[in-house]
C-alpha positions in Angstrom: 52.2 150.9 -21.0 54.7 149.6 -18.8 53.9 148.6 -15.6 55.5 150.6 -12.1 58.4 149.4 -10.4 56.4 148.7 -6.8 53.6 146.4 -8.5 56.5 144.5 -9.9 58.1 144.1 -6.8 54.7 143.3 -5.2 54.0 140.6 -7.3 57.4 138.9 -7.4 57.1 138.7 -3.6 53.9 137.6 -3.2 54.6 135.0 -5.7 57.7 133.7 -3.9 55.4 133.5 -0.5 52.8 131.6 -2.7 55.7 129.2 -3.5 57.6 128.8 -0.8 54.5 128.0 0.9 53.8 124.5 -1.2 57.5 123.0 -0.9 58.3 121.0 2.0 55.4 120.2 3.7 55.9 117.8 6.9 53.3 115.2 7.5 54.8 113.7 10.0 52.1 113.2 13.3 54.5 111.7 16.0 56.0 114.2 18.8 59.4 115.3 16.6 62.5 114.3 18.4 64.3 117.5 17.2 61.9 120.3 16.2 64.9 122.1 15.2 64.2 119.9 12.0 61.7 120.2 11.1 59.8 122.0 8.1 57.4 125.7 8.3 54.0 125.7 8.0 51.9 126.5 4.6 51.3 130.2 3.9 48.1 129.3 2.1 44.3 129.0 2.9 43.6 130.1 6.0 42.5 126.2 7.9 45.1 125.7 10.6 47.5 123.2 9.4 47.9 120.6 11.1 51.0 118.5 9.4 53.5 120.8 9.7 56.2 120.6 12.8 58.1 123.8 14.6 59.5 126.2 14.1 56.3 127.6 12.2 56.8 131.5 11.2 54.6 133.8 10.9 52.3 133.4 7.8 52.3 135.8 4.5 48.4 135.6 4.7 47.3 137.9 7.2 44.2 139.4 6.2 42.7 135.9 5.6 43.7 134.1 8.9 42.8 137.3 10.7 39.0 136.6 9.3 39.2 132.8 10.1 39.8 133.9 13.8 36.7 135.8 13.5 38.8 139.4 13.8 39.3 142.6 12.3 42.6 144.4 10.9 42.5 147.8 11.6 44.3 150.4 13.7 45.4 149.2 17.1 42.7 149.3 19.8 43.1 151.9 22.8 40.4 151.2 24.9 42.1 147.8 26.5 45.2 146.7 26.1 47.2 144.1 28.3 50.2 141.6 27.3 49.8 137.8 28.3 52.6 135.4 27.5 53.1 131.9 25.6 55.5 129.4 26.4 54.8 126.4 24.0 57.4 123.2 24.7 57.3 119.9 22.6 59.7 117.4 23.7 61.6 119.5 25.9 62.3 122.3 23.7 60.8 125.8 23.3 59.3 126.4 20.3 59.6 129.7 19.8 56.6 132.3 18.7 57.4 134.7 15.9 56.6 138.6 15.0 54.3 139.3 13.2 51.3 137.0 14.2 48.0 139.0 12.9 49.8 142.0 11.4 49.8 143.0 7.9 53.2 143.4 6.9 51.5 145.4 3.4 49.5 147.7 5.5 50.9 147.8 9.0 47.2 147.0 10.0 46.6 144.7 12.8 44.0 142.4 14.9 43.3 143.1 18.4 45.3 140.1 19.1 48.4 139.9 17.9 52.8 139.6 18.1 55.4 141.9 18.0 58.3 140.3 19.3 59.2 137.1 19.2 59.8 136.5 22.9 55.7 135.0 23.2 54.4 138.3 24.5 50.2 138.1 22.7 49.6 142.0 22.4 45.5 142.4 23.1 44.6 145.7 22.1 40.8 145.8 22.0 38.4 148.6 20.5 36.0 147.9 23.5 36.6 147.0 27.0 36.3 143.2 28.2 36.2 142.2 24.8 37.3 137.9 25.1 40.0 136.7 23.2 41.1 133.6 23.4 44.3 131.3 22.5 42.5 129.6 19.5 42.3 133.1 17.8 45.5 133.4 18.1 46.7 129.8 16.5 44.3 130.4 13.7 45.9 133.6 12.9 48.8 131.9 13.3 48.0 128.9 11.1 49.0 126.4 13.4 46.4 123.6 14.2 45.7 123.5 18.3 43.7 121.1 19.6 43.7 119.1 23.2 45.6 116.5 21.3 47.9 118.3 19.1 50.0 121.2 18.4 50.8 121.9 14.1 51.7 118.6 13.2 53.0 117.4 16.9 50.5 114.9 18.3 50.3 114.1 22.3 51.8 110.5 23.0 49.4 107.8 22.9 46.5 108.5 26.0 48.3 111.8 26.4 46.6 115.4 25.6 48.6 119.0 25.4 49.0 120.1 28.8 48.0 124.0 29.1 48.8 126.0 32.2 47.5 129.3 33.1 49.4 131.3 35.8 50.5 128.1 36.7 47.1 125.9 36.8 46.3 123.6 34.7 43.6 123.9 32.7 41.1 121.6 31.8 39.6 121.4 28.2 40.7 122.6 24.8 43.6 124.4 24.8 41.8 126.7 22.2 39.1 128.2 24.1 41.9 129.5 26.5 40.8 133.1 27.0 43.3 135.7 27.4 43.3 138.0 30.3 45.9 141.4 31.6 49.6 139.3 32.9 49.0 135.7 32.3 51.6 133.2 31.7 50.4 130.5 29.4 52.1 127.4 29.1 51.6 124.6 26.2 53.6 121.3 27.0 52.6 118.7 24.4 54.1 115.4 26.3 
């Protein structure tokens, strides 16, 4: 029996993600002077990784980093939805946040957090009203390690932690357990 064109197709792709996501893996743990340079992050297991440096796309393994953040995929909520934005700088230069973040390219399905553009708007769009979110679902979906120290593989200077601002204030804490909320402007410096 021969087998149909679209499982073909499906296969060859998804073996081409499974690939490209074990070559040229960054281990490098000092702030990048260029993160222009640097390598994407691992498509595979759903841990954040924390080796790789920016820019990190959007990984090919949806629904498992969408169940490491504790979500759901699913049709988009309609009882809340509301937009914050993500600036993340490392050395002085945006790092940019891609499409695609917690959507299933295969299915279209999505988590109540997740990325269209690729201009840092976070889409929440919750099933139930004051449902919390927070910034750490978002990097786990993501699959890039955030922690008050580090960013993927970009590691604060020596005494130095990630700097994150909400509307402007700094925050104290980790970074992670940022909770999302209707027009916020999140900034992630790591000095």
């Amino acid at each position: 029996m021969k087998t149909p064109a679209p499982i073909v197709a499906a296969a060859t792709i998804a073996l081409a993600l499974a690939l490209a996501g074990c070559s040229n893996a960054s281990t490098a743990t000092d702030v990048p002077t260029s993160p222009a340079g640097s390598s994407p992050s691992s498509s595979t297991g759903a841990a954040p990784d924390g080796t790789s440096l920016p820019p990190w796309p959007a990984p090919g393994d949806v629904p498992a980093r969408v169940a490491a953040a504790g979500l759901d995929l699913g049709p988009m909520g309609t009882a809340e939805h509301y937009h914050p934005h993500l600036t993340i700088t490392i050395d002085g230069q945006q790092v940019p946040i891609p499409p695609g973040i917690g959507v299933d390219p295969t299915t279209g399905a999505m988590s109540a957090v997740h990325t269209h553009e690729g201009d840092g708007t976070i889409h929440i769009e919750a099933h139930t009203v004051g449902e919390v979110f927070t910034l750490g679902q978002l990097f786990t979906q993501w699959g890039v390690a955030l922690t008050p120290t580090q960013v993927g593989g970009v590691r604060a200077r020596p005494g130095k932690k990630v700097v994150v601002t909400s509307n402007g204030t700094r925050m104290p804490g980790d970074p992670s357990d940022l909770r999302f909320a209707p027009d916020q402007q999140i900034e992630l410096t790591v000095p």
